[in-house]
N, C-alpha and C positions, 0 to 999 in steps of 0.2 A: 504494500500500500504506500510507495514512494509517495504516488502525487498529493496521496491526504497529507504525506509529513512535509512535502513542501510548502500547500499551501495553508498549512495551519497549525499553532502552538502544539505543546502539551495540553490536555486534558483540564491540568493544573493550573494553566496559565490563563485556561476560558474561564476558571470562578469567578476573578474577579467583573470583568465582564457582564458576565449571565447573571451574576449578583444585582449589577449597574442595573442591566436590563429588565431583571424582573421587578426592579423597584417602578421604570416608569411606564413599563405595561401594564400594571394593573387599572381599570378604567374607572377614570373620574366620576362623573356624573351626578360546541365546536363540535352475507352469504355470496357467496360469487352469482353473477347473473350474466347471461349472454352478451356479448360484445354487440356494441352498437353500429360499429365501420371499422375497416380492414385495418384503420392504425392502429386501432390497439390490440390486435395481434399481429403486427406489421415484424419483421425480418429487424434483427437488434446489430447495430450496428458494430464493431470491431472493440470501442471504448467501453459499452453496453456488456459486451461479450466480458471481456477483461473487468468490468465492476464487479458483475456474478462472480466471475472465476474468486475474486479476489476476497468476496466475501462480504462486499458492500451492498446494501437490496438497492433491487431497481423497482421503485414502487411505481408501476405500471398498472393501477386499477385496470379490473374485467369486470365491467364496462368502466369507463370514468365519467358513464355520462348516462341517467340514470334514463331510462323508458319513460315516456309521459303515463301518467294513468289514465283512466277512461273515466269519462264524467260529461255531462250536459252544459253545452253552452249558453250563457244570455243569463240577464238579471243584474242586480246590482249590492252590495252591502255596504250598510255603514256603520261604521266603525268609530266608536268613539278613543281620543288622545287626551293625555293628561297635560300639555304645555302647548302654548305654541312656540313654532320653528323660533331662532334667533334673526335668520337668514338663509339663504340656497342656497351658501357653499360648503359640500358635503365633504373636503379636505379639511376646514380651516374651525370646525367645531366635531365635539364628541356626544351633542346631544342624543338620544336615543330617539325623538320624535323625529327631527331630523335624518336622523341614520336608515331608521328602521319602519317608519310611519309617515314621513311628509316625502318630499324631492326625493329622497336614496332611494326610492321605489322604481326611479324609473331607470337605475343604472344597473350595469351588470359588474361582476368580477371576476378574475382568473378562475377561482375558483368558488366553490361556496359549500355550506355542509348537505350532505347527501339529503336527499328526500323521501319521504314514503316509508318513513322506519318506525312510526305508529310508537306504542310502547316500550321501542328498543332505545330508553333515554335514562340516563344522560349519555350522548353519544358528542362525537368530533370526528363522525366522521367524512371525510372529505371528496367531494367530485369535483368533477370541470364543471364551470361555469360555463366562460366565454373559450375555453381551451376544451379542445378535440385529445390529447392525453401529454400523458410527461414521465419524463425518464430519468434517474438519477445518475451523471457518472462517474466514473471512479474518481477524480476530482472534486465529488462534490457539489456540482453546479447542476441544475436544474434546466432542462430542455423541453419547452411549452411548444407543441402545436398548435395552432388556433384552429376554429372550426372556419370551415368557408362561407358559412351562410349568415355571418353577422353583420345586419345594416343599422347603422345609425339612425335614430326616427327622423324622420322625413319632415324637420323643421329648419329651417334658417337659423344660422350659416352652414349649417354640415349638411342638411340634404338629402339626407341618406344614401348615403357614401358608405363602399362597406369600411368593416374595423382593418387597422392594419394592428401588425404589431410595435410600429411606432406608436401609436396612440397609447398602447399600455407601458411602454416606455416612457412617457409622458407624464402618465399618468400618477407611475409609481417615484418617477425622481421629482414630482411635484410635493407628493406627498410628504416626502423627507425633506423639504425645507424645512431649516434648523429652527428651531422654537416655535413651530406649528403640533398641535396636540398628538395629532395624529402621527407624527412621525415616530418616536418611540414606537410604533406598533413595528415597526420595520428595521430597526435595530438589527436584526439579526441576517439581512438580505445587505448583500453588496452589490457590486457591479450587475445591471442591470441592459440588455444589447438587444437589437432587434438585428439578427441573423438576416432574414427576410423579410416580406410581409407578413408570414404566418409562424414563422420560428422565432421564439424568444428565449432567449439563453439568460437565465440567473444564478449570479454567483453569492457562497454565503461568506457573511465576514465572520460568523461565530459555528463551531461546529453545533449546533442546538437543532437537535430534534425535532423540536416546533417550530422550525422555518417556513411549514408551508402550510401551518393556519393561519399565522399574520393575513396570508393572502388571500384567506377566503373570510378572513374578518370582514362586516358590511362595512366597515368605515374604508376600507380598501377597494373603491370604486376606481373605476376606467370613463373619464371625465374627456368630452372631445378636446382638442387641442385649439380648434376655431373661435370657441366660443371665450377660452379665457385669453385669447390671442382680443378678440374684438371687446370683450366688455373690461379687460384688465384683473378679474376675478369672478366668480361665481355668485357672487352674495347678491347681487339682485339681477343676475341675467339668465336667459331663458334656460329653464333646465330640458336638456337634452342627451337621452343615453339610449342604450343600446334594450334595455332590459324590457319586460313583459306589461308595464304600464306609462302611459301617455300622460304626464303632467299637464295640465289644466289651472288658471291663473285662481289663485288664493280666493277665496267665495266669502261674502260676510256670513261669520254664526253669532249672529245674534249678539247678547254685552258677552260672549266667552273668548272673541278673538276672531280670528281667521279659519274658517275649515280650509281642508284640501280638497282636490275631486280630479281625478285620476282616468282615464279611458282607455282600453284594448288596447294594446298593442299590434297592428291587424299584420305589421312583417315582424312579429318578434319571430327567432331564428328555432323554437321550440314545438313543433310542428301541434295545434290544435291549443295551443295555450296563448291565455291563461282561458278559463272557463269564465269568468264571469265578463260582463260588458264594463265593470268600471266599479271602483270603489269609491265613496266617499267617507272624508275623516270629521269628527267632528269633534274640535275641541271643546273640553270638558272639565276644565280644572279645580282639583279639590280643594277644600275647606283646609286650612293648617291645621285645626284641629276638628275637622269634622269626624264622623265614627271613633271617637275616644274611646269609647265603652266597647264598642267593639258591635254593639249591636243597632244602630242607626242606622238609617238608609241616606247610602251618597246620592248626590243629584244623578251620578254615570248609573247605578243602580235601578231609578225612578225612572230615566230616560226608557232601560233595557226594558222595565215590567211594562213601560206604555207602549211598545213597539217602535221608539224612537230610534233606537240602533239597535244591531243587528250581535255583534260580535262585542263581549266585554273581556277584561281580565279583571277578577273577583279575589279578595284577599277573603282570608278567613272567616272575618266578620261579614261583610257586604257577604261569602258564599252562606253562611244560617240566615241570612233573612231571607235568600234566594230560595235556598231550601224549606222555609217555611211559609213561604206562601201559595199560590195556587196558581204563578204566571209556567207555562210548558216551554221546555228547553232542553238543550244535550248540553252534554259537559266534557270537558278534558284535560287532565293534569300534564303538564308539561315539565319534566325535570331537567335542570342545570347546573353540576357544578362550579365552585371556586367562587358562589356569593351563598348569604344565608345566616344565618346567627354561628357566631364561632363561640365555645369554651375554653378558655386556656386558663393555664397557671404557671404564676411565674415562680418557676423553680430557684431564684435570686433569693426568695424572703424565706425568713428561719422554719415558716410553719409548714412549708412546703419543698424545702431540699432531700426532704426523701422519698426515693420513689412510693415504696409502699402507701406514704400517707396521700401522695396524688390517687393510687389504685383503688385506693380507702373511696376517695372522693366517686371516681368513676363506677366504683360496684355500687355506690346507695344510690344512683340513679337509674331509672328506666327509660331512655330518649324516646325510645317509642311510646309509650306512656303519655309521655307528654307531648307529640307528636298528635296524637288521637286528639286528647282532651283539651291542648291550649290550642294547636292548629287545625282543628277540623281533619286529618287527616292530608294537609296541604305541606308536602316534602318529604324527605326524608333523611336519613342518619347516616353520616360518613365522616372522614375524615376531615374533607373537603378537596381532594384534589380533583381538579380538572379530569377529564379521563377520556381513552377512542371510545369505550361502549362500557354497558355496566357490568359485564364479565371484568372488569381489571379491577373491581370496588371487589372489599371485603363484602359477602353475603351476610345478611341480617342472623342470622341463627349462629356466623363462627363470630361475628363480633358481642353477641349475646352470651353465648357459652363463655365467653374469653375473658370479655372486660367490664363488662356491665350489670345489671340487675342483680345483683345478688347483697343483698344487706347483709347476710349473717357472715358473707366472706369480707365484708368491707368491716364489719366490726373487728373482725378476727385481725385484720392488716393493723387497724390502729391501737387494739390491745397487745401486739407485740411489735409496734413499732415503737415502743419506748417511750414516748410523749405523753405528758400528765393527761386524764383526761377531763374533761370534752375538751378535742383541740381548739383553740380557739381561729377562727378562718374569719375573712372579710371579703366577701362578694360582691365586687363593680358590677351593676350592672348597667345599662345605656338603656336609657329610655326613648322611644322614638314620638313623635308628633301625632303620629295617627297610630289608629288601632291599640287594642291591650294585651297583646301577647304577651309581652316581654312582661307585663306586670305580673299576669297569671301564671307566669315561668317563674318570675322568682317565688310565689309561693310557694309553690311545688318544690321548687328546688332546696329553698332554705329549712322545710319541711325533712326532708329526705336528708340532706344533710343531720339534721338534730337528730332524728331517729338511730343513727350507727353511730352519734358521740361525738360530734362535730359542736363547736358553739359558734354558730354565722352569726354575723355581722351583719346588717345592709348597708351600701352606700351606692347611691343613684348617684348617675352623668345625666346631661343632656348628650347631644351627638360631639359638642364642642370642647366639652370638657374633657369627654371619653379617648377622643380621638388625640388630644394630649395628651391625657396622663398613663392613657394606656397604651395606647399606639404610638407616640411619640418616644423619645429617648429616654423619657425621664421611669418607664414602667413603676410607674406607681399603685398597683395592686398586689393583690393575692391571686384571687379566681375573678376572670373578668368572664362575662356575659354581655353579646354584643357582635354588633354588623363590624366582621372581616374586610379590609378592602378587597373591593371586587380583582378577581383574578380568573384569564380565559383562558391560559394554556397551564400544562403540566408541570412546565419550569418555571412560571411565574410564579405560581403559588410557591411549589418546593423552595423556590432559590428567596423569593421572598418573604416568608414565612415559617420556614424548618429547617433552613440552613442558619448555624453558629453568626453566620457572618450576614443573615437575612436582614432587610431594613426593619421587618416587622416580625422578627423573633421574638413572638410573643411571648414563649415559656424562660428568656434568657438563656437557654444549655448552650453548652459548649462540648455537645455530642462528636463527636469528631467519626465513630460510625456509622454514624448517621450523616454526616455530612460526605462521607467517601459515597454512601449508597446515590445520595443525590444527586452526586457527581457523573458515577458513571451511566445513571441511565438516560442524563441529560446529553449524551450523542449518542445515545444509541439508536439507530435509524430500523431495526429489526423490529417490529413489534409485536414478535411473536417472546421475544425475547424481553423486550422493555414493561411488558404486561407484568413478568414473574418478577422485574426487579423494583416496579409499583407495589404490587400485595406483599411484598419483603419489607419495603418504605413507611408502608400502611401498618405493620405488625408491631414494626420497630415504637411509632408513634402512640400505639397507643399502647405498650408494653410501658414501656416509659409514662406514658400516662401527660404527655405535655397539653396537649390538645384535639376538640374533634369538636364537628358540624353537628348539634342535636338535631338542626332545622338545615338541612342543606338547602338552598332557593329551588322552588319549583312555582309555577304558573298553575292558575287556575282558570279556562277557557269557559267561559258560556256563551249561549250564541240557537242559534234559532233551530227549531225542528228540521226545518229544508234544508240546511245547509253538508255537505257533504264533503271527504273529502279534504277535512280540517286536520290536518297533523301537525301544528306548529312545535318548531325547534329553537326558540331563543338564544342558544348559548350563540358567541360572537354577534352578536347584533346581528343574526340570522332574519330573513326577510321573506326568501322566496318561497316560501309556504301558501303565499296568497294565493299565486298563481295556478295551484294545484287544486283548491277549492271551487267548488258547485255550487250550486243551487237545484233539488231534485220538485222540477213544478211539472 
């Protein structure tokens, strides 16, 4: 493997790096099936041949480019948004409305997270978008064919002209201008070349394994090059891309802002898609503190029961009052890791340097437990790492057997962990603006706690205070309770979160086994292999007892009886899901 040693360090030399990196990708605010076209089982070229040989995967998805599903065309939905847009240019903000719900709807990207995987979530895993397949070679560098049938929508100045691969050259060394949000997402992509028109060659500057979700993250859009040629920037000029809906100029909604309204794509390059005739957005923005209690009806709520919109996402609370009244609808849980409520302890403070007394902590709880009864049954319980599919997640029964639910063992820990008893513990937890989980969490929790011999503490944050004293340098708790920064890939979490040297090493260790594990699975490009060196990572974690996800983030989908077809995937500001949905009239 000469040419890996030429073009890139030690292993040891990428920490620091992937460290850097994982600190500023976290976002502010991822079965074989028949081949689609002859390139992806196309004749592997000599460099191809030599990467196999040598041991380096050529991930060549079969297909890379998934079959449309079948489904009825015509109709419309609306869609309620919680903000409006800042502005139209989808490089130069990381809003999610923006990204995922206003303008980003009507672009495409190299690549995007596969589709039609229903309840195979939390997944990251990846197809072509705007790219026909791709091949890794033994260097390292990434070689994109484009499909041939991609046209620009048919607006001034681009015309629909088709894509070349200049444009996504364009596209992407736009997006790494220095001190623009979005650039950190790209951190780990170097040199950037359009071969041809349809051959695109990317090279990485960091060996990282997750180089090639950057590029199916939504905020990694393929923006024409005419348009920011003539207007100087995107933020108020016509939006025009390649993707499955036709932008439509901002509509008044009433005192909430600007809705969107979106139309068909009629040459999007996806043959029969999207199914519906057009979407409309309507903004919809909540009360700062409306649904405290948990059990109040949001006005996005009221809209759904009147038949005012079509499609919501429902927290806990807003989903029991859904549930208990008499308006008919379908439902669907959407899981995502590397966002969600985190538990940690910081193994720095006296009452907590041993492991036993953290194991103590983790057996008098039941995450699931509390899962049912504070969140309606909305998420679920992990670690929190990112992950390709949920086979790489420890299963509910070995993290049960192992680490959790057992009171009589967690007495047993702290009756011969030495420590006077009841230990005395102090519980951060962060209080959010809306909804009462978090309140009815620490009942439960400080409950469970006293029960095995613990003497809790309370002490509440707001978001502001928490994200200082506990997330900041200063780790001023014990056991904190509380939103994790958001993290999309496998290394952003590990490297900033569980690695010794992470910005947001919540427990303080200075694991150093733990930190070799992180290391090497962070290039590992096999993932047949990088799977077993995750559930080793995950073992380690909570053996040690540092931290885990009670409430990993998952979505809760409601949305109209006719509607079909609905599998949405959020992880990366995931989008093209619309596209795929029905209406059965």
């Amino acid at each position: 493997m000469k040419g890996m040693m030429r073009m890139f360090p030690t292993k040891k030399l990428l920490i620091k790096p992937l460290i850097i990196l994982a600190a500023i990708f976290a976002v502010a605010c991822t079965s074989s099936d028949t081949p689609t076209s002859n390139e992806s089982t196309r004749s592997l070229s000599p460099s191809e041949k030599t990467a196999i040989a040598s041991g380096v995967p050529t991930p060549t998805p079969t297909p890379v480019i998934t079959v449309a599903p079948a489904g009825k065309s015509g109709g419309v939905l609306t869609v309620a948004a919680s903000a409006d847009i800042p502005h139209r240019d989808v490089h130069q903000e990381v809003q999610e409305t923006l990204t995922a719900l206003g303008p980003g709807l009507a672009y495409s990207r190299l690549l995007r997270l596969r589709s039609g995987e229903g309840a195979n979530q939390p997944n990251l895993l990846l197809e072509c978008d705007l790219c026909q397949s791709w091949v890794l070679t033994e260097d390292l560098m990434y070689q994109f064919r484009l499909r041939p049938d991609v046209l620009w929508q048919n607006v001034a100045p681009v015309n629909g002209r088709a894509l070349t691969a200049q444009d996504v050259v364009f596209s992407l060394d736009r997006i790494k201008t220095p001190d623009w949000p979005n650039a950190p997402l790209l951190a780990s992509i170097g040199k950037i070349s359009a071969i041809d028109d349809r051959t695109l060659q990317i090279e990485l500057s960091l060996e990282d394994a997750d180089a090639l979700l950057a590029l199916a993250d939504g905020h990694i859009k393929v923006v024409a090059p005419e348009v920011v040629a003539e207007y100087g920037d995107l933020k108020d000029a016509p939006v025009i891309g390649t993707g499955p809906w036709v932008w439509q100029e901002a509509v008044p909604n009433g005192g909430s802002g600007e809705g969107m309204k979106f139309l068909r794509n009629p040459d999007y390059f996806e043959d029969n898609l999207p199914f519906l005739d057009g979407l409309n957005i309507v903004v919809m923005r909540p009360g700062l503190f409306s649904d405290s209690s948990g059990t109040g009806e949001s006005d996005q709520v009221a809209a759904f029961r009147a038949g005012l919109i079509d499609v919501l996402s429902v927290g806990p609370g807003e989903w029991e009052t859904l549930r208990g009244g008499d308006t008919r609808f379908q439902s669907v849980v959407s899981r995502r890791s590397g966002a969600g409520v985190m538990l940690a302890m910081n193994t720095q403070t006296p009452a907590l340097t041993k492991t036993a007394v953290r194991q103590a902590v983790f057996q008098a709880i039941d995450p699931w437990d509390y899962l049912d009864t504070v969140w309606s049954g909305l998420g679920f319980t992990s670690v929190g790492i990112p992950v390709r599919e949920p086979g790489w997640l420890l299963d509910r029964e070995d993290m049960r057997r192992n680490y959790f639910a057992d009171p009589g063992k967690a007495r047993r820990l702290l009756a011969n962990s030495g420590q006077k008893l009841p230990v005395d513990i102090e519980v951060t937890v962060r209080i959010e603006r809306t909804g009462g989980e978090n309140l009815a969490l620490e009942k439960k929790l400080l409950a469970d706690l006293t029960a095995v011999g613990f003497n809790p503490e309370l002490r509440r944050m707001n978001p502001v205070q928490f994200n200082d004293l506990v997330m900041g340098p200063a780790r001023e708790f014990q056991l904190a309770v509380g939103a994790a920064p958001p993290t999309s890939t496998t290394n952003s979490f590990l490297f900033g979160l569980l690695h010794s040297q992470g910005q947001w090493n919540m427990a303080g260790h200075q694991d150093t086994q733990l930190d070799s594990m992180i290391e090497v699975q962070a290039a590992e490009f096999d993932d047949s292999i990088r799977k077993g060196q995750l559930v080793e990572i995950q073992r380690r974690v909570l053996e040690q007892a540092y931290l885990f996800s009670p409430v990993t983030a998952a979505s809760r989908w409601v949305f109209r009886e006719d509607l079909k077809g609905f599998e949405p995937n959020t992880a990366l500001s995931e989008y093209n899901f619309w596209s795929r949905a029905w209406l059965d009239r």
